[in-house]
C-alpha positions, -999 to +999 in steps of 0.1 A: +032-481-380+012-487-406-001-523-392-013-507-359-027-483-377-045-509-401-059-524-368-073-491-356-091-495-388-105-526-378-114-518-345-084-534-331-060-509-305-028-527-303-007-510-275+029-513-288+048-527-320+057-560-298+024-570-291+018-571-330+046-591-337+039-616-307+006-627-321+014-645-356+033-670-332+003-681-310-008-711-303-033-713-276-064-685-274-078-686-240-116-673-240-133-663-204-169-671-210-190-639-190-186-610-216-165-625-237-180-654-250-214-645-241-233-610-240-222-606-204-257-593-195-270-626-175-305-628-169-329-643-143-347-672-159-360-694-136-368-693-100-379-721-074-383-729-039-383-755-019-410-751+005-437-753-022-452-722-045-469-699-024-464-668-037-458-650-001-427-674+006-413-669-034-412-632-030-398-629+005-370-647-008-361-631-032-366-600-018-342-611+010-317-627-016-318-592-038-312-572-008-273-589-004-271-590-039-275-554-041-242-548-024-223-568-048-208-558-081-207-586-101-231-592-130-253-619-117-261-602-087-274-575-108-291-603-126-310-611-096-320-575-084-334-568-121-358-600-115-370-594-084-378-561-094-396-573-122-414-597-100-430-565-075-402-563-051-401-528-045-362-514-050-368-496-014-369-530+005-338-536-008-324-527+026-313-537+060-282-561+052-255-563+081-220-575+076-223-583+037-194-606+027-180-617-012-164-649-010-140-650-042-157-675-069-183-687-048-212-662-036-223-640-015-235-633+023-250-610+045-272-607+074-313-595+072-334-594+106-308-616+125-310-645+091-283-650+075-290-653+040-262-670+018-265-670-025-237-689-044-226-720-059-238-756-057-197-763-042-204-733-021-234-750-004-215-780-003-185-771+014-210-753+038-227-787+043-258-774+031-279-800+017-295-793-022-307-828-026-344-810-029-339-794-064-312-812-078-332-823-108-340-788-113-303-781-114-287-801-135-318-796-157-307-760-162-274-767-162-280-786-193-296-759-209-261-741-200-275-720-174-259-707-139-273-716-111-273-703-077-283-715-045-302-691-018-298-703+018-314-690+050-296-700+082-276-731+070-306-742+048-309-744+014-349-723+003-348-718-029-326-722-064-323-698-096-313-703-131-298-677-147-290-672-187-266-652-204-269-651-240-239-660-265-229-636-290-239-639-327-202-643-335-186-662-311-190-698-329-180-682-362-151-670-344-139-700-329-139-719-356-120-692-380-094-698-352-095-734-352-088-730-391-060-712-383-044-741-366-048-725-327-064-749-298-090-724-284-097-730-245-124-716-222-119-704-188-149-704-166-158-699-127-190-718-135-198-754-129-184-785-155-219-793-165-230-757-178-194-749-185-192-780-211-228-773-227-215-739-235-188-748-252-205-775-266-226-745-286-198-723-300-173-755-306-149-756-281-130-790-270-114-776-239-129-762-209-114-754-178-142-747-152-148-739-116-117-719-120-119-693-093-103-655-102-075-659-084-065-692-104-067-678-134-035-672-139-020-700-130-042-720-157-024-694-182+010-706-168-002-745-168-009-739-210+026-718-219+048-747-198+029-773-219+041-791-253+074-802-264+091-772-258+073-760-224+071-730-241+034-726-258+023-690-272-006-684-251-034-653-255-062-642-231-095-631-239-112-613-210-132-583-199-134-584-164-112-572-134-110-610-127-091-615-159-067-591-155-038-611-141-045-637-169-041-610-193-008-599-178+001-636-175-007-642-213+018-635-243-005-616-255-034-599-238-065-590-254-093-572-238-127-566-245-132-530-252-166-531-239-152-547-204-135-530-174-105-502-177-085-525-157-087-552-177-081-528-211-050-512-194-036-552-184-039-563-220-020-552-251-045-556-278-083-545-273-112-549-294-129-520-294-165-537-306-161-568-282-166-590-314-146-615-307-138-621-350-116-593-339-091-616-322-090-634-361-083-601-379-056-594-349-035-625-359-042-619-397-026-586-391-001-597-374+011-624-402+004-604-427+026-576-411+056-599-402+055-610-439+059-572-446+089-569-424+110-598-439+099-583-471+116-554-461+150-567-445+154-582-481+151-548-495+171-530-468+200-556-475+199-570-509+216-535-525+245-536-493+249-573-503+257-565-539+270-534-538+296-540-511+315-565-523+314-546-560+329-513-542+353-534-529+363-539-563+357-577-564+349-574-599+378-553-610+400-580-621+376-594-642+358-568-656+374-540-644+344-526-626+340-506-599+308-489-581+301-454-589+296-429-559+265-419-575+251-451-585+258-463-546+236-430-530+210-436-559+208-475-544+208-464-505+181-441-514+162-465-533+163-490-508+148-464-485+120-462-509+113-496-518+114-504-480+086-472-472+063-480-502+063-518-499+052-510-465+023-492-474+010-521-493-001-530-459-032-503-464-049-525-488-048-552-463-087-571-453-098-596-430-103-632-445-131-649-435-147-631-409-167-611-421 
């Protein structure tokens, strides 16, 4: 009680008494990179097309790539309809789309005029046969810089290319590596590509990276982690914020959501950080040690006085010394155990993060 209420403290809802205790044993902390890792408010960048730079072509484009973007929910599509409106495109245009379709990890489609107007990734195109050899260098230039980029294809054929940037958070190297201290292999889970996957986690520190993981794989690369080691039984956590993360979170030994991020994936998880720091996943663990410590403490309290007083009132000492446990003196030790139990608990109160703050 005390140690959840300690995390509330810290900004840290833990949902039940096991989740606490589950997290001093992890080994693994699996980070999803949109909104967890980063501010998970992309933005529109840069912006090319292939047939040349006339402005006319540029905005149709992206008027026509905003308008199917503006049926989707996820955060780079509102990425994109934020840019073209900052570019002129008048919200009101955004109109006129005929049998929109999400494809899971990949991108979006819909139909404009009779065009069909496709936005995703470079292995989207690909599996579409739709040939990107026109701004490749463009592509892995961004990509580099770890940006996103998408692909916008009109009728099979590939018109025009956007780079798309979504700032890390101020904390999440300094987080990373107080958990890399701690002994734990941090991984990050990603649906983007390898190249901007790796330059990302290249900036906050991370050795791992498991990219172009569609939503519905997620899970299954949580699995993959516990069944790994000598004992195929690795402590794993998830850090997510999306409704793409919630089967990981379920998946994970411990969950831990973002409490800036989705209600489904809060009410998948069993620990949330309220702020969306992610030093709140450091405290969480330091809590939970430090709270485990506490308990043992206790069981030695709760048992010590049974351990000598039993045998005593048995009257293993008699012989000897002719001693023999008092009634009174045996209540008076029940109901200090009781207190020693209580107020060595409550030492908890005066417990503080280490080094992350």
């Amino acid at each position: 009680m005390v140690g959840t209420g300690k995390g509330a403290e810290n900004g840290i809802l833990i949902k039940d008494a096991e989740s606490l205790e589950r997290a001093h044993k992890l080994e693994v902390v699996v980070v999803d990179k949109t909104g967890t890792l980063t501010e998970g408010k992309p933005t529109v960048t840069d912006y090319l097309t292939v047939r040349g730079t006339a402005n006319s072509n540029e905005i149709k484009l992206l008027q026509m790539a905003a308008a199917v973007e503006r049926n989707s929910e996820h955060p780079l599509a509102e990425a994109v309809v934020n840019y073209a409106i900052s570019q002129g495109v008048d919200r009101k245009k955004l109109t006129g789309v005929q049998d929109f379709d999400a494809v899971t990890g990949r991108g979006v489609q819909g139909v404009i005029d009779g065009h069909l107007i496709q936005i995703g990734t470079e292995r989207w195109m690909q599996d579409l046969d739709i040939d990107t050899q026109s701004l490749q260098s463009q592509r892995q230039a961004w990509e580099q810089a770890a940006k996103t980029t998408a692909w916008v294809a009109i009728d099979g054929k590939a018109e025009g290319l956007m780079g798309i940037s979504d700032a890390l958070k101020n904390t999440s190297a300094q987080a990373v590596s107080a958990l890399q201290k701690m002994g734990l292999e941090v991984v990050m889970l990603t649906g983007d590509n390898q190249q901007t996957a790796e330059a990302i986690a290249q900036a906050v520190g991370i050795h791992r990276v498991f990219a172009e993981v569609r939503p519905d794989q997620k899970a299954a690369k949580i699995k993959q982690l516990q069944s790994e080691g000598p004992n195929k039984n690795r402590q794993v956590a998830m850090v997510g914020d999306g409704i793409n993360d919630a089967p990981a979170l379920a998946q994970a030994d411990v969950g831990i959501s973002i409490g800036t991020g989705t209600d489904v994936a809060i009410a998948a998880s069993d620990i949330t950080l309220i702020s969306g720091d992610l030093k709140g996943i450091v405290t969480a663990i330091q809590l939970s040690k430090a709270t485990i410590a506490n308990i043992r403490q206790n069981l030695f309290f709760a048992f010590i006085y049974n351990v000598a007083g039993i045998p005593i009132a048995a009257g293993i000492l008699y012989p000897i010394f002719g001693w023999l446990l008092n009634p009174i003196i045996a209540g008076g030790a029940m109901a200090f155990s009781s207190v020693s139990v209580v107020t060595n608990a409550l030492r908890l109160r005066n417990f503080q993060p280490k080094g992350v703050r």
